[in-house]
matplotlib code that plots the C-alpha trace (Angstrom):
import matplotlib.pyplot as plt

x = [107.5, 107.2, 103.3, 102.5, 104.2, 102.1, 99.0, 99.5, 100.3, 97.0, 95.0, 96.5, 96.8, 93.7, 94.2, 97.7, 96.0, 94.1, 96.3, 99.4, 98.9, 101.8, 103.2, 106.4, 109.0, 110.3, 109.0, 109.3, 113.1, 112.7, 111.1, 114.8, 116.8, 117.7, 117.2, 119.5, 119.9, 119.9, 117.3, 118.8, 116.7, 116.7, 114.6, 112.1, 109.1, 107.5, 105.6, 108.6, 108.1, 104.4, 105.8, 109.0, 106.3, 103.4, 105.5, 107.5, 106.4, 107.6, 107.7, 109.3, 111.6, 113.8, 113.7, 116.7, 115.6, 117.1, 117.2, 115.2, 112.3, 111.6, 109.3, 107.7, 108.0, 104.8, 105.5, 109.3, 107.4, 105.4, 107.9, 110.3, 107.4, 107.1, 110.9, 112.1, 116.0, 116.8, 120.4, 122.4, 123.7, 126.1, 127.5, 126.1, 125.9, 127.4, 124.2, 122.3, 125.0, 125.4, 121.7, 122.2, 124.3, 123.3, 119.8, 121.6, 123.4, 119.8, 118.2, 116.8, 116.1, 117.4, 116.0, 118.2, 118.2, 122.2, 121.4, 120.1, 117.5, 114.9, 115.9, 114.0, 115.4, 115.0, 114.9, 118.9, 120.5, 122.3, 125.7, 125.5, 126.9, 128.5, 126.6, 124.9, 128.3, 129.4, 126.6, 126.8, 130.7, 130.4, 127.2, 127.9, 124.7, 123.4, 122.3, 119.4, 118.6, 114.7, 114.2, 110.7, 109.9, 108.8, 108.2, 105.0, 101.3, 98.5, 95.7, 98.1, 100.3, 103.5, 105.9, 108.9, 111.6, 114.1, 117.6, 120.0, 122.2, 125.3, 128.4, 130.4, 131.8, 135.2, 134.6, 133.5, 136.2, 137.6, 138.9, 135.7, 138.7, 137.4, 138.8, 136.8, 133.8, 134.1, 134.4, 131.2, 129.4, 130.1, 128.9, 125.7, 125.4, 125.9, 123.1, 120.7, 121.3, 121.3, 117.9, 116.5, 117.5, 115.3, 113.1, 112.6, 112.5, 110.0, 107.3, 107.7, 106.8, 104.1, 105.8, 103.3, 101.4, 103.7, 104.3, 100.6, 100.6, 103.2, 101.6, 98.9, 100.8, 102.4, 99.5, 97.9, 101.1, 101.2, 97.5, 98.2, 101.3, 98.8, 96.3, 98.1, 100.0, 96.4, 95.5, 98.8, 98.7, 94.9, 96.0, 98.7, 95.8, 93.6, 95.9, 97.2]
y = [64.4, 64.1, 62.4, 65.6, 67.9, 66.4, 66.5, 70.0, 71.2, 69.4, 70.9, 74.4, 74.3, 76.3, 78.5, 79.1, 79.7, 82.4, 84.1, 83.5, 83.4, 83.1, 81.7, 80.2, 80.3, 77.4, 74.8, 71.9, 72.3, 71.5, 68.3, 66.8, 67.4, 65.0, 64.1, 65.6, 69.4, 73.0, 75.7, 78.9, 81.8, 85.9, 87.0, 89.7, 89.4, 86.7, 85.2, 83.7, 80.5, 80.0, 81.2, 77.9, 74.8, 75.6, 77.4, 74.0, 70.5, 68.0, 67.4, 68.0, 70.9, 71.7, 75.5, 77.1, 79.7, 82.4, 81.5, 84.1, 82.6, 80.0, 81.4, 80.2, 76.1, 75.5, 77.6, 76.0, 72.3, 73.1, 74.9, 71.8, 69.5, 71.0, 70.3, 73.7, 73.9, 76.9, 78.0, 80.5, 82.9, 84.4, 81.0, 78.4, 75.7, 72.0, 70.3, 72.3, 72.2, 68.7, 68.1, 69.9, 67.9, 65.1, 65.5, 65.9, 62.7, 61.5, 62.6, 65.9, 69.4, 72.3, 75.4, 78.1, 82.2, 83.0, 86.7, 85.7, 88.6, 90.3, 92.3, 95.7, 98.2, 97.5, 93.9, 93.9, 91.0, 91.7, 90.3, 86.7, 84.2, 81.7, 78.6, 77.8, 77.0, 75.0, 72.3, 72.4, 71.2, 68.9, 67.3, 67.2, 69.0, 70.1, 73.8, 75.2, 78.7, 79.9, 83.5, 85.6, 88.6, 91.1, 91.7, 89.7, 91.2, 89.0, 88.3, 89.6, 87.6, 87.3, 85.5, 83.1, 81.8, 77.8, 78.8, 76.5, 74.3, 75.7, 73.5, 73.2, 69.2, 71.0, 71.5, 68.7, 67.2, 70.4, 71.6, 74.3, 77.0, 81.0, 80.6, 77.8, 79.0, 82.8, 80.7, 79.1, 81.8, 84.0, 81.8, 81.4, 85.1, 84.8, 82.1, 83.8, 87.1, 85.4, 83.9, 87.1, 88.8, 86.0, 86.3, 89.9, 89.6, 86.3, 88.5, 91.5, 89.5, 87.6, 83.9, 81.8, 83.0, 81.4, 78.4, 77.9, 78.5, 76.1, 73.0, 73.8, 73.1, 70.3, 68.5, 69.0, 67.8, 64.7, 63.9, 63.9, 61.9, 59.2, 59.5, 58.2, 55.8, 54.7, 54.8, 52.6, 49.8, 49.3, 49.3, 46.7, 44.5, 44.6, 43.5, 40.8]
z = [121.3, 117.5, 118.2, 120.3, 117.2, 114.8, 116.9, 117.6, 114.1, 112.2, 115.4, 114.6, 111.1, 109.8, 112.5, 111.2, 107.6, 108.9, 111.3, 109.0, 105.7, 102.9, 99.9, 100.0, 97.1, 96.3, 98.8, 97.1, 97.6, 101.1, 100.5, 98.5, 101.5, 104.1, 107.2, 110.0, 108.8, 110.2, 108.6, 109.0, 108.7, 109.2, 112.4, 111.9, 114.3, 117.2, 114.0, 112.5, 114.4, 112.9, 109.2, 110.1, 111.6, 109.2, 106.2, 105.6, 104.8, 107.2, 110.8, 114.2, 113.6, 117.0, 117.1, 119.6, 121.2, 124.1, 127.4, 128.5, 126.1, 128.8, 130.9, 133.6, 134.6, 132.5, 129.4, 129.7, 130.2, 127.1, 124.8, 125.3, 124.2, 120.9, 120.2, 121.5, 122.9, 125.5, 124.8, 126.9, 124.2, 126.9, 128.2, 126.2, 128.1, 127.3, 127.9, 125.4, 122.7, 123.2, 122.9, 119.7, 117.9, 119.2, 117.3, 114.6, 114.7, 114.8, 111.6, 113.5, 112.1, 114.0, 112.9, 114.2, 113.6, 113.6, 114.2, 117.7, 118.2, 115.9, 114.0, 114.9, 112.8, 108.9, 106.8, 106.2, 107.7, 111.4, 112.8, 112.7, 115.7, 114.8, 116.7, 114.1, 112.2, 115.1, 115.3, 111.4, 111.7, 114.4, 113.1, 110.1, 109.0, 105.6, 106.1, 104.1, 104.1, 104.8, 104.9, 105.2, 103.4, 105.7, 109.6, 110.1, 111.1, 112.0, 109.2, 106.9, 103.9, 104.1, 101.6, 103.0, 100.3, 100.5, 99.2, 98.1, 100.7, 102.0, 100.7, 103.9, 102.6, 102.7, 106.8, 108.0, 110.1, 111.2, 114.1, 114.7, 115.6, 115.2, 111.5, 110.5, 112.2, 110.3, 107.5, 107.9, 109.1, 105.9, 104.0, 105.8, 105.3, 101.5, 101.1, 103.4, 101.4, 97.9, 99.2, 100.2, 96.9, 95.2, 97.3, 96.8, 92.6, 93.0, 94.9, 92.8, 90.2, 92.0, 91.5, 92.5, 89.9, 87.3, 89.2, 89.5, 85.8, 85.1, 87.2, 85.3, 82.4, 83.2, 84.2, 81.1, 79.3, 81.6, 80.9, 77.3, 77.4, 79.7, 77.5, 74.2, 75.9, 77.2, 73.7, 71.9, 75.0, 73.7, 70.1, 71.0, 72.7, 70.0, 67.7, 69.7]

ax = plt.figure().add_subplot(projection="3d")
ax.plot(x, y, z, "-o")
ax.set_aspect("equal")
plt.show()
């Protein structure tokens, strides 16, 4: 599976460039957390997926999707390839849920959008569900928030944000009764809005501008600091 992820995302990654473009605010977040971890995100359009696999460093990333998503016995065949897990939102099945936390056990990454549908109406956040929650509890999961912008449109940038991870240390262990999972689920809410409200502020003042400004400057301060130590070890050599 992960061989025919990776295959599959170098194959499609200019395509995704083009079709998908975007900056993401503070990606290199993502690349401190850990293995086994859920990605929560909002849900805004059927690009959300491409904005997830090409949007974030790394590899396989299990995405749950509805039911209903699975299509025909080759688009189910295919979708399950790539790391996709078919939940029934309605009566979520033991298998599935099971297959869920198991993954995390393993060092996976779920990627999971607790709202459940797209949201079709405006960019403020729907009801979430609380299954998200649940896997986090019972696999003892480190939850980052990654939101997106705006509803996606081919060709056209879009701008994705990595929030902080949601604290949950003091739920591990629990009994995942409707308490603890409400619990959990609010404060999934708070991080993915607190994301989104940075979000918001980063692209109104174009970000990755400044970031790109600061690498800039940091390089050069790390060239200098190179260069003189370059400069002292050849002093000390001469000297010797």
């Amino acid at each position: 599976m992960r061989a025919w992820f990776w295959f599959l995302k170098i194959i499609l990654c200019p395509i995704a460039a083009i079709l998908a473009p975007r900056k993401v605010m503070n990606k290199y977040k993502y690349k401190k957390y850990g293995r086994g971890q859920i990605i929560i995100s909002n849900h805004l359009s059927w690009m959300d997926p491409v904005y997830l696999y090409f949007g974030l460093p790394g590899g396989l990333k299990r995405e749950l999707s509805k039911k209903e998503n699975s299509g025909n016995r080759i688009q189910t065949a295919f979708m399950h390839s790539i790391g996709v897990i078919f939940v029934d939102r309605d009566k979520p099945e033991l298998s599935s849920m099971r297959t869920c936390i198991n993954a995390l056990k393993d060092g996976q990454t779920l990627a999971i959008s607790p709202e459940g549908t797209r949201n079709r109406v405006n960019r403020e956040l729907q009801p979430l569900h609380s299954g998200a929650a649940l896997f986090a509890i019972k696999g003892n999961a480190q939850v980052i928030p990654y939101v997106i912008h705006h509803k996606g449109k081919p060709f056209h940038r879009n701008y994705m944000g990595v929030g902080d991870p949601v604290d949950l240390s003091d739920l591990y262990g629990k009994r995942t009764d409707e308490a603890t999972l409400n619990e959990a689920t609010e404060r999934f809410r708070a991080a993915l809005q607190k994301t989104l409200d940075e979000l918001d502020e980063w692209v109104e003042q174009k970000g990755w501008k400044k970031a790109k400004k600061q690498r800039k400057i940091d390089a050069r301060i790390l060239n200098k600091k190179y260069k003189a130590a370059k400069r002292e070890y050849a002093g000390n050599s001469h000297s010797k």
